[in-house]
PDB file of N, CA, C and O in Angstrom:
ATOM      1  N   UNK A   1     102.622 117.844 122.136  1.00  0.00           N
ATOM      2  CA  UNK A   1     102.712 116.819 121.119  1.00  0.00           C
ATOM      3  C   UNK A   1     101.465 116.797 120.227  1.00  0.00           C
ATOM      4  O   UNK A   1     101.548 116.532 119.028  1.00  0.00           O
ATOM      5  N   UNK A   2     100.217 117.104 120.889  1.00  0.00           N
ATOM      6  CA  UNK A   2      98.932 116.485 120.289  1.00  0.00           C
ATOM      7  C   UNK A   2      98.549 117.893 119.319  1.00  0.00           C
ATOM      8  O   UNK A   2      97.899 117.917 118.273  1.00  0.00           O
ATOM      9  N   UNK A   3      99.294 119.220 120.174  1.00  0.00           N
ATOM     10  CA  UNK A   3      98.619 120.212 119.942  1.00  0.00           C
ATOM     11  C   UNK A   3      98.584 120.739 118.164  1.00  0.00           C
ATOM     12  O   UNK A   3      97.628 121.270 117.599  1.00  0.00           O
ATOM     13  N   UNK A   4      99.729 120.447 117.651  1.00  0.00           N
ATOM     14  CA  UNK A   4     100.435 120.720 116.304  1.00  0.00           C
ATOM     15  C   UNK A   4      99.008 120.361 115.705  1.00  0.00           C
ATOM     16  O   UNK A   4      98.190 121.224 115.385  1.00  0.00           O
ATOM     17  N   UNK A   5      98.764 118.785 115.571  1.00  0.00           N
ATOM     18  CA  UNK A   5      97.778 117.734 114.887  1.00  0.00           C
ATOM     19  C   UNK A   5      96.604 118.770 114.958  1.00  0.00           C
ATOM     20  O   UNK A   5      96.352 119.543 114.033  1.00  0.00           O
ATOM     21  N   UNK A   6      95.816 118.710 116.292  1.00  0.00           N
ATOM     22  CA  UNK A   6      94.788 119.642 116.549  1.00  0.00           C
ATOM     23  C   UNK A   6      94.711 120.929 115.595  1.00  0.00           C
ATOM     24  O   UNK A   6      93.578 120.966 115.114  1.00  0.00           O
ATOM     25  N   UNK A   7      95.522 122.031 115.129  1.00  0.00           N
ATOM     26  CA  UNK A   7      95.693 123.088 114.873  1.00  0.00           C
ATOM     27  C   UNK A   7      95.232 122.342 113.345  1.00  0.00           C
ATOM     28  O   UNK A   7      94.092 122.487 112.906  1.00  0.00           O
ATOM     29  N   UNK A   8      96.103 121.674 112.746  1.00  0.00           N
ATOM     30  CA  UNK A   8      96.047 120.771 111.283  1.00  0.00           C
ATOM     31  C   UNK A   8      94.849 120.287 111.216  1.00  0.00           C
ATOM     32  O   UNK A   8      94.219 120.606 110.208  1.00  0.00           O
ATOM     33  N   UNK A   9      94.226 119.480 112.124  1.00  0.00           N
ATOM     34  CA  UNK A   9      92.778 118.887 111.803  1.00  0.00           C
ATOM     35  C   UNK A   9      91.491 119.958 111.682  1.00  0.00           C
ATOM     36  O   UNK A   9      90.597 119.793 110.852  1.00  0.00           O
ATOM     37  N   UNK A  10      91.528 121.214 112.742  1.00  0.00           N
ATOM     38  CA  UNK A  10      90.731 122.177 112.985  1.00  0.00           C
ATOM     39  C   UNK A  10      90.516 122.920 111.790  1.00  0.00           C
ATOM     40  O   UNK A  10      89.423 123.223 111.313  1.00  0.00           O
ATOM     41  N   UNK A  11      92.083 123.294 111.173  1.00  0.00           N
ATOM     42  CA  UNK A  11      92.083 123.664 109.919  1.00  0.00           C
ATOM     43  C   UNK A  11      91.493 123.080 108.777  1.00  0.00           C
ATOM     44  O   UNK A  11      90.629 123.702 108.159  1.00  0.00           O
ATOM     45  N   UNK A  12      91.858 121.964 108.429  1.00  0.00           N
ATOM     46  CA  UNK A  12      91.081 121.185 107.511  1.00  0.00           C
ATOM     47  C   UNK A  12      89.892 120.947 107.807  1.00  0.00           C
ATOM     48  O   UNK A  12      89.163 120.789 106.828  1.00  0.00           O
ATOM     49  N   UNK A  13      89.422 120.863 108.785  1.00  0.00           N
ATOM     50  CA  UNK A  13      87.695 120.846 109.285  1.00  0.00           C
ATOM     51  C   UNK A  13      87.045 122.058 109.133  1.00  0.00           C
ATOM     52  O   UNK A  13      85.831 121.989 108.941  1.00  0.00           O
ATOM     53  N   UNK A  14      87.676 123.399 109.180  1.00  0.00           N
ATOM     54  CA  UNK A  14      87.023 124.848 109.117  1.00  0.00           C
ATOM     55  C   UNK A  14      86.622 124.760 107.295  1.00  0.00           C
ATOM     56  O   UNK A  14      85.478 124.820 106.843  1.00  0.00           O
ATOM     57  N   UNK A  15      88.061 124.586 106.372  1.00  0.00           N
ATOM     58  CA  UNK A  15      88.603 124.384 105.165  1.00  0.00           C
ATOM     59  C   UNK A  15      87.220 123.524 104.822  1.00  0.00           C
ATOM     60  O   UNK A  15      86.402 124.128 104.128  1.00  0.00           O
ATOM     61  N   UNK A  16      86.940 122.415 105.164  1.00  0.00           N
ATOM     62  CA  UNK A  16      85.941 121.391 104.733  1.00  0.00           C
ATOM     63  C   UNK A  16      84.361 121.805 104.588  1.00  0.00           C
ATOM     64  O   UNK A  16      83.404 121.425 103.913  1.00  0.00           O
ATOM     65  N   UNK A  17      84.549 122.535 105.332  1.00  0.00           N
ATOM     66  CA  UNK A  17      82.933 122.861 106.369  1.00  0.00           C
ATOM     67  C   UNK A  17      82.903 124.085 105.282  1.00  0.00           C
ATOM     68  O   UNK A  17      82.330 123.945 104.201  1.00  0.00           O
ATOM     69  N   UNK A  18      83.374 124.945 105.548  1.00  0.00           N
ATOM     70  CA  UNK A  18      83.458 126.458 104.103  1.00  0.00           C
ATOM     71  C   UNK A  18      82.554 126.031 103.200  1.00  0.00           C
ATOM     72  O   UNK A  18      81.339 126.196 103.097  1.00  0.00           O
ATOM     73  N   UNK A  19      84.123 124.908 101.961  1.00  0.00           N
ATOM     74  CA  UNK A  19      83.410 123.982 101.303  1.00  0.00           C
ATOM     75  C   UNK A  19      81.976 123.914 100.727  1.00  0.00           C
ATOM     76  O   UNK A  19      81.346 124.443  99.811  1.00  0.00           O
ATOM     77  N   UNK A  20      81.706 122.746 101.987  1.00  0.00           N
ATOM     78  CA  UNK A  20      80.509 122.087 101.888  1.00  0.00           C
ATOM     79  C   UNK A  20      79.373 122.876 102.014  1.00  0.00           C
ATOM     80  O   UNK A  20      78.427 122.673 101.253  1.00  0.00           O
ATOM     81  N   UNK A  21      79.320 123.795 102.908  1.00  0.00           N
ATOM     82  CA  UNK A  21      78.231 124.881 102.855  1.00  0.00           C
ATOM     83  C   UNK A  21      78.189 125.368 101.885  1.00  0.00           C
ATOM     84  O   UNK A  21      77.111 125.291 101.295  1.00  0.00           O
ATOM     85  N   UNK A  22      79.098 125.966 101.353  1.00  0.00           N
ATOM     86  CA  UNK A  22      78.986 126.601  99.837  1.00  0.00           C
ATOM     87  C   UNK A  22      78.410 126.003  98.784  1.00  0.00           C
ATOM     88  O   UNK A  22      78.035 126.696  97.838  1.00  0.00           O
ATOM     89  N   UNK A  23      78.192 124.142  98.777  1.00  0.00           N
ATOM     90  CA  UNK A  23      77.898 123.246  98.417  1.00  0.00           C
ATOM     91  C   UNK A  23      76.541 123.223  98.447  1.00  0.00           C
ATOM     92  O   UNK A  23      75.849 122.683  97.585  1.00  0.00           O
ATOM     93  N   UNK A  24      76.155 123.762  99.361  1.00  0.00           N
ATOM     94  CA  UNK A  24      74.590 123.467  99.656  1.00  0.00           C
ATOM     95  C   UNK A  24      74.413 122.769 101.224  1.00  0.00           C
ATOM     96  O   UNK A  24      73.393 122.817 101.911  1.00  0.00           O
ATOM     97  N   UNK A  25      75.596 122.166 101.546  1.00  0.00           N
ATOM     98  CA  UNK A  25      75.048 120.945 102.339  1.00  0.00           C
ATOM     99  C   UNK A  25      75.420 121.258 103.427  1.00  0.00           C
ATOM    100  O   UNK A  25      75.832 122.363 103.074  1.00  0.00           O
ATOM    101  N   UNK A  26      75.717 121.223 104.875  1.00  0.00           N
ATOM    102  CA  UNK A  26      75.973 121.093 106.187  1.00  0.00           C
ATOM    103  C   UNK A  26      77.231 121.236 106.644  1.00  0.00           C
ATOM    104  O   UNK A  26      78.060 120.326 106.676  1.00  0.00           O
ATOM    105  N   UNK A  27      77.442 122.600 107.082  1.00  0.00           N
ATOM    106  CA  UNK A  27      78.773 123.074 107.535  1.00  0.00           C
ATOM    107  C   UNK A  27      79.186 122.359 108.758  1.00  0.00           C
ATOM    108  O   UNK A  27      80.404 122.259 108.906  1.00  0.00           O
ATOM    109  N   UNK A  28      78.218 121.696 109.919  1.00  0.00           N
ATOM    110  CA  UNK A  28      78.855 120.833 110.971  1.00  0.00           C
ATOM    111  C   UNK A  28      78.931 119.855 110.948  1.00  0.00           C
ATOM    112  O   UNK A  28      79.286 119.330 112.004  1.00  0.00           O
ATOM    113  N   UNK A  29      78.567 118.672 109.381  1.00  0.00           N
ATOM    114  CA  UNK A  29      78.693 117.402 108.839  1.00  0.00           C
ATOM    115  C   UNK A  29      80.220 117.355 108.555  1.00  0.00           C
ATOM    116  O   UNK A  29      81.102 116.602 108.968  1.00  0.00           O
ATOM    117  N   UNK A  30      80.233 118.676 107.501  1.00  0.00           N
ATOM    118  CA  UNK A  30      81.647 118.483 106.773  1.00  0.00           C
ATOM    119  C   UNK A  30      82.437 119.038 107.945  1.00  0.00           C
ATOM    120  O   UNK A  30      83.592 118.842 107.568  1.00  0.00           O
ATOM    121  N   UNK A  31      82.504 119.553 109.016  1.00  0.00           N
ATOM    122  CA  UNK A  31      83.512 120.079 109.645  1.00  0.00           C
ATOM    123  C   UNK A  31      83.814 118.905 110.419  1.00  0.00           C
ATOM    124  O   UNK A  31      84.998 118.583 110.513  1.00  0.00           O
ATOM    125  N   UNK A  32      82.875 118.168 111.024  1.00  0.00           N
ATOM    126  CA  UNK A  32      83.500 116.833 111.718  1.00  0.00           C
ATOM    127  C   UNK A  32      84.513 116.102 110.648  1.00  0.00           C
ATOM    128  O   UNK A  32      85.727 116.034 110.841  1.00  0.00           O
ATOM    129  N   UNK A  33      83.852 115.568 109.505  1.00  0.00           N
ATOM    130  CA  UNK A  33      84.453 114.883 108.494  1.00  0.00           C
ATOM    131  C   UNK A  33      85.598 115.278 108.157  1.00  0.00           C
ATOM    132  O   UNK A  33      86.498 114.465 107.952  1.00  0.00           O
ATOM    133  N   UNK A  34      85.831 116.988 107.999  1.00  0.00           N
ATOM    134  CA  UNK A  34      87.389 117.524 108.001  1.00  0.00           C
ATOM    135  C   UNK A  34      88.074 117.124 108.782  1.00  0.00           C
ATOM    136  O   UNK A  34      89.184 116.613 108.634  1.00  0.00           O
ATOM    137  N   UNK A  35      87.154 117.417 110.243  1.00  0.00           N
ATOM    138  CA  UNK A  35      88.526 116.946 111.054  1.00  0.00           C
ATOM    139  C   UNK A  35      89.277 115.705 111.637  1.00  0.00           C
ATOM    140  O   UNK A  35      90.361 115.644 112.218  1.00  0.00           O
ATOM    141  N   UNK A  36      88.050 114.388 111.191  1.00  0.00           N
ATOM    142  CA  UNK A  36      88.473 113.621 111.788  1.00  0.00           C
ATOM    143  C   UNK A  36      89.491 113.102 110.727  1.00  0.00           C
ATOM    144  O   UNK A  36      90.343 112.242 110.949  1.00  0.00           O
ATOM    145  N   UNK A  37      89.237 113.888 109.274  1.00  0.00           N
ATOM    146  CA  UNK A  37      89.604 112.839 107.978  1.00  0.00           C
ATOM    147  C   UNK A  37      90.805 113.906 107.259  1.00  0.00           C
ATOM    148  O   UNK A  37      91.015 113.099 106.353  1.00  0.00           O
ATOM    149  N   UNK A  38      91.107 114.269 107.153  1.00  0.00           N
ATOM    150  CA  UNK A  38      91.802 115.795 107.072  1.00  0.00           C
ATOM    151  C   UNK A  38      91.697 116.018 105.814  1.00  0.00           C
ATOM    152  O   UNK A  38      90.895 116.712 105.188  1.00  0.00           O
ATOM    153  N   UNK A  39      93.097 114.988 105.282  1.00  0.00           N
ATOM    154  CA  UNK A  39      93.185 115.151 103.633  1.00  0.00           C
ATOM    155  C   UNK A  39      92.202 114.907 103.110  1.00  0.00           C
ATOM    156  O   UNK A  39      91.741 115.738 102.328  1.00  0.00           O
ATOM    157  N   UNK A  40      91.202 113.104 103.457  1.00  0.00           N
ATOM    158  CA  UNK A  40      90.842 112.893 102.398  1.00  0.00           C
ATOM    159  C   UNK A  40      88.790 113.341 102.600  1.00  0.00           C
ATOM    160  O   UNK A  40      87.934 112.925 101.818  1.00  0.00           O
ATOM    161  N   UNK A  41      88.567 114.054 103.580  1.00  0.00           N
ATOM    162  CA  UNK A  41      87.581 114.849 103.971  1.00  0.00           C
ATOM    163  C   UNK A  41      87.240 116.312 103.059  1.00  0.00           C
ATOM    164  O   UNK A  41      86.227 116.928 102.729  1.00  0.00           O
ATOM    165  N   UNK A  42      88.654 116.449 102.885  1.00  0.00           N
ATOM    166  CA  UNK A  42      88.912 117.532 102.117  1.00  0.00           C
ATOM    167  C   UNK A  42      88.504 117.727 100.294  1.00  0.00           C
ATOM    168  O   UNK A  42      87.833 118.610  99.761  1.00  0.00           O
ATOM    169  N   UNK A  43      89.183 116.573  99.688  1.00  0.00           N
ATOM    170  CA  UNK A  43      88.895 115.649  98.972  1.00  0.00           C
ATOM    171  C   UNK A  43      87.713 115.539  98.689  1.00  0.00           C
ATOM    172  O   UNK A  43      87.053 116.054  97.787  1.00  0.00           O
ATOM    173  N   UNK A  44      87.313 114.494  99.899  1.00  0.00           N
ATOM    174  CA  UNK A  44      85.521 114.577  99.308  1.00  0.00           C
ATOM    175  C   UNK A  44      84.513 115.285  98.959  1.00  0.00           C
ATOM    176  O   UNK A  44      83.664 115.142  98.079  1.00  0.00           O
ATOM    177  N   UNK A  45      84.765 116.352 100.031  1.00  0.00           N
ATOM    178  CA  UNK A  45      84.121 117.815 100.026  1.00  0.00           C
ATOM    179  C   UNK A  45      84.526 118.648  98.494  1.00  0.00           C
ATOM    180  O   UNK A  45      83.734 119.469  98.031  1.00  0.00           O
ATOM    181  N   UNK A  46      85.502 118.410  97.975  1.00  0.00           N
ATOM    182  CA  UNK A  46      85.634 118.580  96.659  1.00  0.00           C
ATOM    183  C   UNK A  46      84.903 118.009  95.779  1.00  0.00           C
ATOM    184  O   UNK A  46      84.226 118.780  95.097  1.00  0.00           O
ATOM    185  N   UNK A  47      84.807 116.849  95.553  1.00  0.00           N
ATOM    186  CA  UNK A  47      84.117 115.757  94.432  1.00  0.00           C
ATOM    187  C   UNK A  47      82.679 115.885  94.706  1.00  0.00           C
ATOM    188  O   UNK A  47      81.801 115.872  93.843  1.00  0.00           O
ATOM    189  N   UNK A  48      82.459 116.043  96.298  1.00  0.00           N
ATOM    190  CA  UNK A  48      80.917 116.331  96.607  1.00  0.00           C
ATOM    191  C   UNK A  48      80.099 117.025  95.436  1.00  0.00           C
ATOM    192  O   UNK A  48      80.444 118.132  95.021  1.00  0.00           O
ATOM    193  N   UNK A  49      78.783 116.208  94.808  1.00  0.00           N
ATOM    194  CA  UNK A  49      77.820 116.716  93.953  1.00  0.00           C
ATOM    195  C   UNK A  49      76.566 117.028  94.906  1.00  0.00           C
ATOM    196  O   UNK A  49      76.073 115.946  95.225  1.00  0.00           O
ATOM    197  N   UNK A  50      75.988 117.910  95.380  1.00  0.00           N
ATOM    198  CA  UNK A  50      74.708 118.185  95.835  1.00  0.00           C
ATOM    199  C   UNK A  50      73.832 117.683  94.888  1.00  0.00           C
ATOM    200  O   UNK A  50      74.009 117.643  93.671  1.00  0.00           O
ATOM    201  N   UNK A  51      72.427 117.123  95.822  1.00  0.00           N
ATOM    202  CA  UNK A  51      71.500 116.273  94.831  1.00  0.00           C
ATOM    203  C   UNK A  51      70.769 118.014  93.804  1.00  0.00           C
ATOM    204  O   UNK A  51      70.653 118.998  94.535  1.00  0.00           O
ATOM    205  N   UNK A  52      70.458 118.167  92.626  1.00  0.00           N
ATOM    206  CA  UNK A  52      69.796 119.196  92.173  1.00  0.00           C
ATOM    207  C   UNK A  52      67.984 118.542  92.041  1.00  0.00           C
ATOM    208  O   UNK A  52      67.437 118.440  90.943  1.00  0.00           O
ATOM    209  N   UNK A  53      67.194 118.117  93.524  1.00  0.00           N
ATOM    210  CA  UNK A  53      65.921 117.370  92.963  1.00  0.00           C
ATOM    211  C   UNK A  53      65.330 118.878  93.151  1.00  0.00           C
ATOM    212  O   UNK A  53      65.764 119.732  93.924  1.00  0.00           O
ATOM    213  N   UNK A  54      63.991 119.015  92.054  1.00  0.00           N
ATOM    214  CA  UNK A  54      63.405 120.437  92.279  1.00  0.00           C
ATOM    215  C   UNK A  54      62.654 120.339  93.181  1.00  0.00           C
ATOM    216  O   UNK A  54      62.296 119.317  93.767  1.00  0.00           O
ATOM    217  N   UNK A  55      62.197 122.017  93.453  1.00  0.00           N
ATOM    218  CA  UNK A  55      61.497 121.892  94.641  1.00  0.00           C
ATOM    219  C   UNK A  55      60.336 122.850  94.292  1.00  0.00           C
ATOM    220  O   UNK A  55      60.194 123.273  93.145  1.00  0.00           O
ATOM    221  N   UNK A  56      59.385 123.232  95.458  1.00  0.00           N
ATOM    222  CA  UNK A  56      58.312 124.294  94.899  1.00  0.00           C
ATOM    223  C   UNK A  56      57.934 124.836  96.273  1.00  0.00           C
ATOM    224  O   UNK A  56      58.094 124.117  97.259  1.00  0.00           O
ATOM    225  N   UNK A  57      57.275 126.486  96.427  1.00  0.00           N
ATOM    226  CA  UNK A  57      56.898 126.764  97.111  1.00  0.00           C
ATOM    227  C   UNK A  57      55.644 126.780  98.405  1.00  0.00           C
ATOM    228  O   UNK A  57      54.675 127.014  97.684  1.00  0.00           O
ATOM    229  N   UNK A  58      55.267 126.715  99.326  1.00  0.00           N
ATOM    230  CA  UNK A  58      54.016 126.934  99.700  1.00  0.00           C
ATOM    231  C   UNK A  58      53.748 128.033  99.461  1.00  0.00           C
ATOM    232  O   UNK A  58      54.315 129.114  99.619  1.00  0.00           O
ATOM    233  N   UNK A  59      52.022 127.428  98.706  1.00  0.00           N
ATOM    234  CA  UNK A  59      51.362 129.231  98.105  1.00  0.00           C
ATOM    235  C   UNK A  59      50.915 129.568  99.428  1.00  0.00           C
ATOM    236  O   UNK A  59      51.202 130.763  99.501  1.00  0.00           O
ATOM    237  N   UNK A  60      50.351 129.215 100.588  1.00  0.00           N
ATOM    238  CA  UNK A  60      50.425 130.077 101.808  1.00  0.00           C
ATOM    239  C   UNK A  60      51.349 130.889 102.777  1.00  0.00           C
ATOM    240  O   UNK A  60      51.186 132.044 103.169  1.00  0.00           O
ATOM    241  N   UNK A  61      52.286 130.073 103.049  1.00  0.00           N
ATOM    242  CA  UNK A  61      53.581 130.384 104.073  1.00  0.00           C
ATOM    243  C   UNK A  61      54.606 130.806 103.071  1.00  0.00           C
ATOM    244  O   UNK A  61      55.377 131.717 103.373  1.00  0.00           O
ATOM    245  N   UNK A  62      54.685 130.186 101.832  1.00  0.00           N
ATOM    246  CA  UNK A  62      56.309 130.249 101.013  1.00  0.00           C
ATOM    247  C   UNK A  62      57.186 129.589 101.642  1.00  0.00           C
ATOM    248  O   UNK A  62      58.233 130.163 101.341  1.00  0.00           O
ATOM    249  N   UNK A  63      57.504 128.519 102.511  1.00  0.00           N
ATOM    250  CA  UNK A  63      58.364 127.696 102.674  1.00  0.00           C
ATOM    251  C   UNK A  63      58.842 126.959 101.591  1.00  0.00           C
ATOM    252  O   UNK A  63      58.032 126.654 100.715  1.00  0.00           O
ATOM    253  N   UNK A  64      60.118 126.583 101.479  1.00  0.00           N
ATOM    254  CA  UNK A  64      60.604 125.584 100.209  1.00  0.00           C
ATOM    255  C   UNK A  64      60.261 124.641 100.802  1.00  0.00           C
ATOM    256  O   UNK A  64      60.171 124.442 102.014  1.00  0.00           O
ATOM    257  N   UNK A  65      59.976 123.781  99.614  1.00  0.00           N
ATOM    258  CA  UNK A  65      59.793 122.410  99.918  1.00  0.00           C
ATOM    259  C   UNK A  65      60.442 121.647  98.811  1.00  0.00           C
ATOM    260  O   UNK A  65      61.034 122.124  97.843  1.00  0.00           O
ATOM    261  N   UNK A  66      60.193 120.073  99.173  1.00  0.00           N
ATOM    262  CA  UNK A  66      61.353 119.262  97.926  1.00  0.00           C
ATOM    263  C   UNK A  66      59.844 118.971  97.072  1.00  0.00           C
ATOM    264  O   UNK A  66      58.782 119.039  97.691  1.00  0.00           O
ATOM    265  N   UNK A  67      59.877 118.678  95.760  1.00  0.00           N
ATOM    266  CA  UNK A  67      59.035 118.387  95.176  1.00  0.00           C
ATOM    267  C   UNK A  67      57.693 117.030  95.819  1.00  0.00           C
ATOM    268  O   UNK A  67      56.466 117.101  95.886  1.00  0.00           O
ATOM    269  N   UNK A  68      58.539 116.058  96.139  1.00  0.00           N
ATOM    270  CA  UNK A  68      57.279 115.129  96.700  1.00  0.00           C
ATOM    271  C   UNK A  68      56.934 115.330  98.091  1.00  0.00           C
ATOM    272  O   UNK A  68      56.612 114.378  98.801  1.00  0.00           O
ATOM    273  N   UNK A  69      56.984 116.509  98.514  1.00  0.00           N
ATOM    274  CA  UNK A  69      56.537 116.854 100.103  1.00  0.00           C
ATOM    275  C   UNK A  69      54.919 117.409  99.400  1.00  0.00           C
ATOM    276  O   UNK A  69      54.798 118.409  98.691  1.00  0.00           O
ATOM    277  N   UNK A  70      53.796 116.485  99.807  1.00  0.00           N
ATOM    278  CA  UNK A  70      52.487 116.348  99.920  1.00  0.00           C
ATOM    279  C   UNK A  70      51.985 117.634 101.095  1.00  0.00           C
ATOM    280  O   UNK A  70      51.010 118.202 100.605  1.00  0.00           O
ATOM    281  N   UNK A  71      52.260 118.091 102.118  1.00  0.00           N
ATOM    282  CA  UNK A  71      51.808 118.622 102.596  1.00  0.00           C
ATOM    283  C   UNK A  71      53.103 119.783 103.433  1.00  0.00           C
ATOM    284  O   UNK A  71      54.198 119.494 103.915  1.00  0.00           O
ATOM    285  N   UNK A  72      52.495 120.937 103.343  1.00  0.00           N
ATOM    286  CA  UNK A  72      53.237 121.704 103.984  1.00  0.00           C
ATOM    287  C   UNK A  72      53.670 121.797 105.306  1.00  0.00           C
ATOM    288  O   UNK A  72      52.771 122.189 106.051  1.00  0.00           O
ATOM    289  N   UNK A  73      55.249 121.466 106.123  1.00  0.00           N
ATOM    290  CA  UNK A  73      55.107 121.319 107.192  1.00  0.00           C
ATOM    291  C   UNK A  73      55.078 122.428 107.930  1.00  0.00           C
ATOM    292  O   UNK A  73      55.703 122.093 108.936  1.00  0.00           O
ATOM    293  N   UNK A  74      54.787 123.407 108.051  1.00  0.00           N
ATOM    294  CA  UNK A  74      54.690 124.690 108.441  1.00  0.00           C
ATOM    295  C   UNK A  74      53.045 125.153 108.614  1.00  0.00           C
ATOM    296  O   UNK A  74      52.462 125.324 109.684  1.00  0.00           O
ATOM    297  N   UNK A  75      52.642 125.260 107.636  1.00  0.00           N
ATOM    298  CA  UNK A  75      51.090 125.446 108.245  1.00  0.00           C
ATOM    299  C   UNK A  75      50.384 124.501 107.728  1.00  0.00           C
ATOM    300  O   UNK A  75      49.188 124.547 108.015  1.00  0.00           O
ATOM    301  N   UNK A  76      50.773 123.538 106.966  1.00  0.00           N
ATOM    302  CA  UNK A  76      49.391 121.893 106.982  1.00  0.00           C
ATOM    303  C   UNK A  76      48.788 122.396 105.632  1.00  0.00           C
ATOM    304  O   UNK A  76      47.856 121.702 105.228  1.00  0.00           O
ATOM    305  N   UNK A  77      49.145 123.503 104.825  1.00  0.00           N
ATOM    306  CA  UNK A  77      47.658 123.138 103.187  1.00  0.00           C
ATOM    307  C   UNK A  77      48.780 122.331 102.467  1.00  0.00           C
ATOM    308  O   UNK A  77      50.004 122.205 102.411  1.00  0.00           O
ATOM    309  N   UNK A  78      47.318 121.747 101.822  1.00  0.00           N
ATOM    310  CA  UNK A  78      48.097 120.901 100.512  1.00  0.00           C
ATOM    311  C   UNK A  78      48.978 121.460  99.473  1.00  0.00           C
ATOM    312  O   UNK A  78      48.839 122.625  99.100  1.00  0.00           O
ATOM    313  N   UNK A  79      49.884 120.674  98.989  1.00  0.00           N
ATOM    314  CA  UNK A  79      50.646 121.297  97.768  1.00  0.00           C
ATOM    315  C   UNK A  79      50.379 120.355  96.573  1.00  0.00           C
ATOM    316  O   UNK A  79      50.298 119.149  96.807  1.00  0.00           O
ATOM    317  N   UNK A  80      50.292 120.633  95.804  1.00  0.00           N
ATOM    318  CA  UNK A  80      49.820 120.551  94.640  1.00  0.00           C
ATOM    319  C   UNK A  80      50.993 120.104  93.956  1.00  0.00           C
ATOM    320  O   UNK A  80      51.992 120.501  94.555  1.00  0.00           O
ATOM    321  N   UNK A  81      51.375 119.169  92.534  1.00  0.00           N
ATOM    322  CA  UNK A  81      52.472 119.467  91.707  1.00  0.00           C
ATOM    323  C   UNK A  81      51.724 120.620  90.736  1.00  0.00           C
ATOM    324  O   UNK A  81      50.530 120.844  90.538  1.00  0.00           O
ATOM    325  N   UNK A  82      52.856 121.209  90.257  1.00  0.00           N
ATOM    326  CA  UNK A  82      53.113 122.938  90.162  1.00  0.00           C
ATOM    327  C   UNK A  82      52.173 122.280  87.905  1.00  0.00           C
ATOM    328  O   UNK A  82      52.510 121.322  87.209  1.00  0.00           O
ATOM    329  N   UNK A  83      51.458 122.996  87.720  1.00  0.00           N
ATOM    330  CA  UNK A  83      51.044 122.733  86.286  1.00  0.00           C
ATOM    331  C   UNK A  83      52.447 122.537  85.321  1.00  0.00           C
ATOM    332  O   UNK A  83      53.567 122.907  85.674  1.00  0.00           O
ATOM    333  N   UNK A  84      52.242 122.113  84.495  1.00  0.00           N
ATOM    334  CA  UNK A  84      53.188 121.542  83.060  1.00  0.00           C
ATOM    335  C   UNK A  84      53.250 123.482  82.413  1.00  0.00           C
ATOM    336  O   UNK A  84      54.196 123.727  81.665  1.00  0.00           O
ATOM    337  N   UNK A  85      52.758 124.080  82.576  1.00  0.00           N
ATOM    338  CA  UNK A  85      53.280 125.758  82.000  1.00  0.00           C
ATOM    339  C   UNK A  85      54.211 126.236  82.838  1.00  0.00           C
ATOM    340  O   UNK A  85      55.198 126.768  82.328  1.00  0.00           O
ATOM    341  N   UNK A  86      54.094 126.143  84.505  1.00  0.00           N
ATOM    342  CA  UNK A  86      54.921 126.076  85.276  1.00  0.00           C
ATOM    343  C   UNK A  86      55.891 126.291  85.447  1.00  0.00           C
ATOM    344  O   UNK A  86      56.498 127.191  86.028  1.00  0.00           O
ATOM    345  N   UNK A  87      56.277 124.940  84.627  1.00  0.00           N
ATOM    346  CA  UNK A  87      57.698 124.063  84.944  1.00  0.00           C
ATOM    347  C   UNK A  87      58.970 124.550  83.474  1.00  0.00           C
ATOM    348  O   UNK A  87      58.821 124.270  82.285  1.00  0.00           O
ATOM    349  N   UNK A  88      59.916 125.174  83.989  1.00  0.00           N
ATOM    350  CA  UNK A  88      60.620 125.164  82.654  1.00  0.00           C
ATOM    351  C   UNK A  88      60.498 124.548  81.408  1.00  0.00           C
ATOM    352  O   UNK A  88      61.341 123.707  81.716  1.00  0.00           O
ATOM    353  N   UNK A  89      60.275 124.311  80.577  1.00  0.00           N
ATOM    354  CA  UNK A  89      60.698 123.505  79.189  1.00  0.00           C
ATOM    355  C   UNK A  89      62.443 123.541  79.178  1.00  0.00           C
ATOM    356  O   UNK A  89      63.335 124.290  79.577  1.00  0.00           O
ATOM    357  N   UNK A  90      62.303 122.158  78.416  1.00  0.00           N
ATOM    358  CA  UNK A  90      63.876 121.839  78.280  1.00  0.00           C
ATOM    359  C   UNK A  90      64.796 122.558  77.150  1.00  0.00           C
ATOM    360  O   UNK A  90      64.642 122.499  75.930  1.00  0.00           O
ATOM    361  N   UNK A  91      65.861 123.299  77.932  1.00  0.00           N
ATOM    362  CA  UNK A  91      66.467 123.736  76.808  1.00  0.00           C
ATOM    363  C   UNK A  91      66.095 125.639  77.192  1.00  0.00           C
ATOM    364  O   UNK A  91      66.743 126.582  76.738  1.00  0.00           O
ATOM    365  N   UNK A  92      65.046 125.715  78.009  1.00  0.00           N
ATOM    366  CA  UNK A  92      65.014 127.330  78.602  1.00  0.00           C
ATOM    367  C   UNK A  92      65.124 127.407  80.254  1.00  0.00           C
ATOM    368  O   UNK A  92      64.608 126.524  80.939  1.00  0.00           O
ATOM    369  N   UNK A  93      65.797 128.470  80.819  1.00  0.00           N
ATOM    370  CA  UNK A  93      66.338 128.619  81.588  1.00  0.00           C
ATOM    371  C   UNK A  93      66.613 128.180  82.723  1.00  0.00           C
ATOM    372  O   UNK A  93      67.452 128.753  83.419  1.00  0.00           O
TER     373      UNK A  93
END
């Protein structure tokens, strides 16, 4: 009886999770959310906008980081915001 549902939810949870990774965001967030939510998990994972906040490198390690991360969590030097030449101008690439 249960098994049909299962096969349908798993699906839409694999379907969701794809998705959302492709998204940027967390393939075992959206795969729960598929499955517990089927259709409208599915749905969301559609409309889903990933945040675009910039980010910058550590000049020691090269870890990404999000822009207001003050210190590198990987090896501890400071990060700096990146100079105004830097940073794209609006309107180039």
């Amino acid at each position: 009886m249960a098994a049909p549902y299962v096969i349908i939810a798993l699906s839409f949870g694999i379907a969701t999770g794809v998705i959302g990774r492709a998204k940027g965001s967390s393939f075992l967030i959206w795969l729960v959310v598929g499955s517990v939510l089927p259709v409208l998990g599915l749905i969301a994972v559609i409309l889903y906008e990933p945040d675009d906040e910039p980010e910058r490198r550590c000049p020691r390690c090269g870890k990404v980081h999000k822009l207001y991360v003050q210190v590198c969590n990987r090896c501890g030097a400071d990060l700096y915001f990146p100079e105004s030449s830097d940073q794209p101008q609006a309107g180039q690439g």
